[in-house]
C-alpha positions, 0 to 999 in steps of 0.5 A: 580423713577416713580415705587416709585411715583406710591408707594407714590401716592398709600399711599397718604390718609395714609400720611395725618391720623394724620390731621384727628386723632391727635397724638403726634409728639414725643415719650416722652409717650414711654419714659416716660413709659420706665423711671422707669424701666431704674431708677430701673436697674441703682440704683440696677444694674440689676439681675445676673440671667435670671429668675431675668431679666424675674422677673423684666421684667414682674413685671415693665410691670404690674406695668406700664399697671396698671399705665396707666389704673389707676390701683391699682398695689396691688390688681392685683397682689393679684389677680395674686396670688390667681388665681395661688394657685387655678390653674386658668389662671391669670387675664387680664390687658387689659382694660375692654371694 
């Protein structure tokens, strides 16, 4: 019991970050972001194959980073594809700095 005071006293500035830089309380963002590809995988139920699951994996993913940046979903796969045909690494969805 002492070894985990001592542990929890070494902590004690960290446990209190959340006065300081305010976040939510609950993880609604996550389950809001995780929604529509959960929607989409009970209407059509899922892919049959694994290149299918990797398809659809990798298309929700974009197509949420898009959503959150607010990004047009469109033109960055567009630009996806265009870079592909010219053998050029794919555009990043990071957000610009």
């Amino acid at each position: 019991m002492a070894g985990f005071c001592r542990q929890l006293l070494g902590l004690w500035p960290f446990l209190w970050t959340f006065l300081e830089h305010p976040i939510e309380p609950t993880n609604n963002a996550a389950e809001r972001a995780l929604r529509k590809a959960v929607l989409w995988r009970k209407g059509c139920f899922g892919s049959q194959s694994d290149d299918g699951l990797r398809f659809v994996e990798r298309i929700l993913t974009v197509s949420a980073t898009c959503q959150q940046q607010p990004r047009s979903i469109l033109p960055s796969l567009a630009d996806s594809l265009s870079a592909r045909r010219a053998h050029l690494p794919p555009p990043k969805l990071l957000p610009p700095l």
